[in-house]
C-alpha positions as CSV (number, residue, x, y, z in Angstrom):
1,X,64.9,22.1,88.5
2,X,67.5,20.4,87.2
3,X,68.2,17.0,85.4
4,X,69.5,15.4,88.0
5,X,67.0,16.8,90.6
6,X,64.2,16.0,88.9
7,X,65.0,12.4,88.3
8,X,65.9,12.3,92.2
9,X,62.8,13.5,93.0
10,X,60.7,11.3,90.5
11,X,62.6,8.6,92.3
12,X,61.4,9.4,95.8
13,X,57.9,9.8,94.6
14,X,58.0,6.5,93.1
15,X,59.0,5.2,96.1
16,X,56.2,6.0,97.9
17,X,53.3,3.7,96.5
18,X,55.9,0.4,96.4
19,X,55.8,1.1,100.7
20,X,52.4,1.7,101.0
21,X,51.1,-1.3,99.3
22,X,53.8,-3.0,101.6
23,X,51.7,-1.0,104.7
24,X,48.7,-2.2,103.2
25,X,49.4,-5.9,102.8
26,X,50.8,-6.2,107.0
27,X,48.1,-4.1,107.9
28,X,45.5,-6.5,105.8
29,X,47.8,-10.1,107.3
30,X,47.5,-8.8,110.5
31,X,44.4,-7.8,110.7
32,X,44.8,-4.3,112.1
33,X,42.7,-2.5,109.5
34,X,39.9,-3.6,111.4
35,X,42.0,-1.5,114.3
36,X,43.2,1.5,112.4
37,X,40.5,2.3,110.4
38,X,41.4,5.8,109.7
39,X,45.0,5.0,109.3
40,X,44.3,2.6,106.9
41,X,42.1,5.0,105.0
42,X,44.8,7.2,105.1
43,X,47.1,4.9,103.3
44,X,44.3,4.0,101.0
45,X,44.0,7.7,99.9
46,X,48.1,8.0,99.5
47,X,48.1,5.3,97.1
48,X,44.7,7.0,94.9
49,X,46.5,10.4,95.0
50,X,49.8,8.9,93.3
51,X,47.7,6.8,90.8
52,X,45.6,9.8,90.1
53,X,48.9,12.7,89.9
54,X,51.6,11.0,89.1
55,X,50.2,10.0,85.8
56,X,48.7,13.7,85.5
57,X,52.0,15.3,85.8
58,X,53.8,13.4,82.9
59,X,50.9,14.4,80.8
60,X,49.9,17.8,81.6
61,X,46.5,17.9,82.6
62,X,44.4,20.9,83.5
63,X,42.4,18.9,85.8
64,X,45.9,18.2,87.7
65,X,45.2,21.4,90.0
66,X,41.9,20.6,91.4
67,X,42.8,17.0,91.7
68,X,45.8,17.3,94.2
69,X,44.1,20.1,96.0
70,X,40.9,17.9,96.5
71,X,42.4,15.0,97.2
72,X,44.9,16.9,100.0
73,X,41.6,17.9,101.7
74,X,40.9,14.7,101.9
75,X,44.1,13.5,103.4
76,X,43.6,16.1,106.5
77,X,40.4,14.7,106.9
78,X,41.6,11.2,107.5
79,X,44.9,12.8,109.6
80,X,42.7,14.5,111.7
81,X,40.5,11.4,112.5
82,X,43.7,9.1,113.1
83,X,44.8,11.2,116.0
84,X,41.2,10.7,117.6
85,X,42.0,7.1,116.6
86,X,45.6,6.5,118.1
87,X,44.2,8.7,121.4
88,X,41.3,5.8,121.8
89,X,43.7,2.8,121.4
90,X,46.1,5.0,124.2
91,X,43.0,5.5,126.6
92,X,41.5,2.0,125.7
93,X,41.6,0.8,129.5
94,X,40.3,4.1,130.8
95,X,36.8,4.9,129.6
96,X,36.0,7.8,131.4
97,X,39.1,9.6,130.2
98,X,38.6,8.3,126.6
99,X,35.2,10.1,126.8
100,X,36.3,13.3,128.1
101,X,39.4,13.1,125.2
102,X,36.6,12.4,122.7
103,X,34.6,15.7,123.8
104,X,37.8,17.5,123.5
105,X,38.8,16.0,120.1
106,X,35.6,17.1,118.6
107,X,35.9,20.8,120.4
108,X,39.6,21.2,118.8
109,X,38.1,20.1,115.5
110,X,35.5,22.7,115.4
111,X,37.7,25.3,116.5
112,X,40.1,24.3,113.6
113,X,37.3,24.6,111.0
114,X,36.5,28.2,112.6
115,X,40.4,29.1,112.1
116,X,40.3,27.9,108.6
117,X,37.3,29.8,107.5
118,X,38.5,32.9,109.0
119,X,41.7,32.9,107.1
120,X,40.4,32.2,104.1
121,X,38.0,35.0,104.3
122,X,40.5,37.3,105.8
123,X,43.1,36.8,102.9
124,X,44.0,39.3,100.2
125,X,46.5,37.0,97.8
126,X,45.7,36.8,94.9
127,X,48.0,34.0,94.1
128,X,46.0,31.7,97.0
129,X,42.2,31.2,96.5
130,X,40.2,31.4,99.6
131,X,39.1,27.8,99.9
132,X,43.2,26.6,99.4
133,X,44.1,29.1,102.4
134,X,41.5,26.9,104.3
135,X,42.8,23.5,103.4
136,X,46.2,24.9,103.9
137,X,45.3,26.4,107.3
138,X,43.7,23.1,108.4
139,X,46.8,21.3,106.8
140,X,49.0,22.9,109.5
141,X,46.5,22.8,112.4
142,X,46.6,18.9,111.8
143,X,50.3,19.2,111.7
144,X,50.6,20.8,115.3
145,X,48.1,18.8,116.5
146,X,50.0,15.2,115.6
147,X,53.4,17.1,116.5
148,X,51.3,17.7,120.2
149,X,50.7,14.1,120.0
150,X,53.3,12.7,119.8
151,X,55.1,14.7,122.5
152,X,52.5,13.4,124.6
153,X,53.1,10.0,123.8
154,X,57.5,10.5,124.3
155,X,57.0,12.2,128.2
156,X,53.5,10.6,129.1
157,X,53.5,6.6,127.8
158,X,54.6,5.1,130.6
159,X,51.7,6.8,132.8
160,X,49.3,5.5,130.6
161,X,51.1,1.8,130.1
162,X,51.6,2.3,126.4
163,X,55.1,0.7,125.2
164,X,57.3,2.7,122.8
165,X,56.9,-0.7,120.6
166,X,53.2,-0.9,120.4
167,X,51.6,0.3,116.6
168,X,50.0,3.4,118.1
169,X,53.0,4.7,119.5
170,X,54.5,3.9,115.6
171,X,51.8,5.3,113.8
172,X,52.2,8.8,116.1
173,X,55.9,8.7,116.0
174,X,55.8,8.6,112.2
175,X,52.8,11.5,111.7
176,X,54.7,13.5,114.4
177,X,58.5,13.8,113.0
178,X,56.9,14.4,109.4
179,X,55.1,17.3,111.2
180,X,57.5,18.8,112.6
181,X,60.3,18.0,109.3
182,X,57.4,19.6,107.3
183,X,56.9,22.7,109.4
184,X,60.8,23.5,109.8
185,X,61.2,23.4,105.5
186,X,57.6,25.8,105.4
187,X,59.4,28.5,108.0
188,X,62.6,27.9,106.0
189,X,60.7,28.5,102.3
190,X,59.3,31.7,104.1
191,X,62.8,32.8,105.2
192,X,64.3,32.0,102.1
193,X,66.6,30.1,103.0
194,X,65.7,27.0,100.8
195,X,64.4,27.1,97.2
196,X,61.7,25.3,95.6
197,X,63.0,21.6,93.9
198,X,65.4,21.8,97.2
199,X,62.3,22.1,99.3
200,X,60.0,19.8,97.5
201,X,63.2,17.4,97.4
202,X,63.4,17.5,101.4
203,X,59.3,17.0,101.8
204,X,59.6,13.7,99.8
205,X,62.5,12.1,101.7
206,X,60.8,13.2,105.0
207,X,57.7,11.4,104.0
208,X,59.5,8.4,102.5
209,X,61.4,8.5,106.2
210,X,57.6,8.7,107.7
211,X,56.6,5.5,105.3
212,X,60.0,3.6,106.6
213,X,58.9,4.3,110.1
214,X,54.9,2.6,109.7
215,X,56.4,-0.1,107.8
216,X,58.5,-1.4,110.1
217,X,55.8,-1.0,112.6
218,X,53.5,-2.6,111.1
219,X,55.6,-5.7,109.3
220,X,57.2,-6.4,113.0
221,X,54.8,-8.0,115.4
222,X,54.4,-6.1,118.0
223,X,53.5,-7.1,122.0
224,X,50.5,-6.4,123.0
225,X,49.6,-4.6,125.7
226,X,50.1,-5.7,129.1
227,X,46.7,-5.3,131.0
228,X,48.5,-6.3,134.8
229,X,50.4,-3.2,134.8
230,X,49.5,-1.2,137.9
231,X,48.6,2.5,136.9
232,X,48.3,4.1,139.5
233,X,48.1,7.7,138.9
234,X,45.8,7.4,135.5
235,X,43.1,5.2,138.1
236,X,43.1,7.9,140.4
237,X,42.3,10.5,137.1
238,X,39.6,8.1,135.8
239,X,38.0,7.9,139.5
240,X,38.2,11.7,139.9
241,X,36.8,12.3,136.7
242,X,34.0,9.2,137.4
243,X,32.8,10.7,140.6
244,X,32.5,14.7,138.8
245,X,30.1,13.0,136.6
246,X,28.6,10.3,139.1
247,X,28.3,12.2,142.2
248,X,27.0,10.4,144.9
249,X,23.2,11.0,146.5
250,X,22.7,13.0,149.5
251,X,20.8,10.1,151.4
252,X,23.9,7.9,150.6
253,X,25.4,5.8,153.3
254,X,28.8,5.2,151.7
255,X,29.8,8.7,153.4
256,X,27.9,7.9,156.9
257,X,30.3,4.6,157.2
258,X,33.5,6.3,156.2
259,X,32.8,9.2,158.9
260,X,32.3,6.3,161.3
261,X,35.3,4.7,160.2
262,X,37.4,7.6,160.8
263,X,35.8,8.3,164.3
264,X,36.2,5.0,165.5
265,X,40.1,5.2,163.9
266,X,40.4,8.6,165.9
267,X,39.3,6.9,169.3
268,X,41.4,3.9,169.1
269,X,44.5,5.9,168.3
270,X,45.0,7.6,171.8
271,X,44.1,3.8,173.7
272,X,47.3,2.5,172.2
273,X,49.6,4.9,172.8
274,X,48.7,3.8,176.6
275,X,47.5,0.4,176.7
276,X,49.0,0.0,180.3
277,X,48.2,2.8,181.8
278,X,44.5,2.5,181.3
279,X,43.8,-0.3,182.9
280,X,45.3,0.8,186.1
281,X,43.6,4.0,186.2
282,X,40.3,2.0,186.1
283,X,41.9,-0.5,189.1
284,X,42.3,2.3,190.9
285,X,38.8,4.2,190.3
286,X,36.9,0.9,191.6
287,X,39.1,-0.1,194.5
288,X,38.5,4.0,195.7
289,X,34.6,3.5,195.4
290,X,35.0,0.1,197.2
291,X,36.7,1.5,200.3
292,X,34.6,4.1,200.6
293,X,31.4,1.8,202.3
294,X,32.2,-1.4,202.6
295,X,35.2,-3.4,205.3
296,X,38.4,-4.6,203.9
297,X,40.4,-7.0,205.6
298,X,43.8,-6.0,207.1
299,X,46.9,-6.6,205.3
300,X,48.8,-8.5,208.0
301,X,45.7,-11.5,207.8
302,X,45.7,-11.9,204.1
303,X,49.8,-12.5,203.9
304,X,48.9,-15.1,206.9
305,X,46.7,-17.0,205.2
306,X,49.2,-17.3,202.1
């Protein structure tokens, strides 16, 4: 790397901590720490892994290795439990489907620990120890994960009632562009077609883009979310999903009355399509019975009388 480089990317790092203290301070003014507890944590363990590298770099440590790669594991940690934490605040007004999100959540976590430990047993480098293929395999599960995320949130938002402007759409907008950014330069460093410093140049300014993103997120005030809005479509999915796991007793009467609701719909519909014609048939029924045994006065006498 050269001169030049290095001091540009020295720069970039640098830059990092001065936002996220910034993220910090909002998130602390604001009070959404209490909120974003994970994403919070998340920040929390940005700013330790700067004050513990950065400072490890310049002088060389052999401890530097097993630092970075620790604390890395503990950064997917905490961005795996902010997506389960941006999906609640998403899915706040809709319990049932928060639940069955929650159930899913943990399921994709446990499947992502199972694809981690098999490729870490199953690799033969001998530059890549098995238990940094793990963290690196979970690293870009996470990654497609939040870019699945936030895709979700871009085509889906307004079926759920969740504004573009609110800090959960922010804080998956920001994880979701670094994720895909970072996974475009990895198959680019696989093909070649970028070096090293270029590379690790790229990731910083990406991330510093990702910092830009939650900061203005979180230093704007944001509206909050407007609980009048008629969502449709998501009621009926929380219903559906309500009655699958509260089905209804056999001896229930809620079914009786709506089959006598509909019968008594069904009968009326065929009276009013002849309201007139009804009534005269029925004249006519009862003046034929009367005629048959009993005397009716002659016409002639009746128009007399008149």
């Amino acid at each position: 790397m050269s001169e030049k480089s290095r001091l540009l990317y020295y720069a970039l790092w640098i830059a990092h901590p001065i936002l996220e203290m910034g993220i910090v301070a909002f998130m602390l003014r604001r009070g959404l720490h209490r909120k974003f507890k994970f994403f919070f944590g998340y920040i929390l363990v940005q700013l330790a892994t700067f004050a513990v590298l950065f400072p490890a770099t310049w002088r060389g440590l052999a401890a530097t290795f097993y630092l970075y790669w620790g604390l890395d594991a503990l950064s997917v940690a905490f961005g795996f439990a902010v997506i389960h934490e941006v999906f609640v605040d998403v899915f706040r007004p809709f319990q049932t489907l928060r639940d069955l999100g929650t159930v899913l959540f943990k399921w994709a976590g446990l499947v992502m620990l199972l694809v981690a430990v098999v490729a870490s047993v199953s690799t033969n480098s001998t530059e890549i120890l098995p238990w940094m293929q793990a963290i690196i395999t979970s690293q870009r599960c996470v990654r497609m994960i939040q870019v699945g995320m936030v895709l979700f949130l871009l085509f889906f938002a307004h079926y759920v009632g969740v504004s573009r402007r609110q800090h959960s759409f922010g804080i998956a907008l920001g994880f979701g562009s670094f994720a895909v950014l970072e996974l475009v330069l990895i198959s680019s460093w696989v093909g070649k077609h970028f070096s090293g410093p270029w590379m690790s140049i790229l990731n910083m300014a990406a991330y510093n883009s990702t910092l830009v993103v939650w900061f203005g997120y979180i230093a704007v005030k944001r509206p909050a979310r407007d609980a009048s809005l008629s969502l449709l479509q998501p009621q009926r999915w929380e219903q559906g999903l309500y009655d699958i796991h509260h089905p209804l007793p056999a001896d229930s009467l809620i079914p009786m009355f709506e089959s006598m609701v509909d019968r008594a719909l069904s009968r009326t519909q065929p009276a009013a399509a002849g309201p007139e014609t009804q009534p005269a048939a029925s004249v006519a029924r009862a003046a034929a019975a009367a005629g048959a045994g009993s005397f009716s006065p002659p016409t002639a006498g009746i128009s007399s009388e008149r």
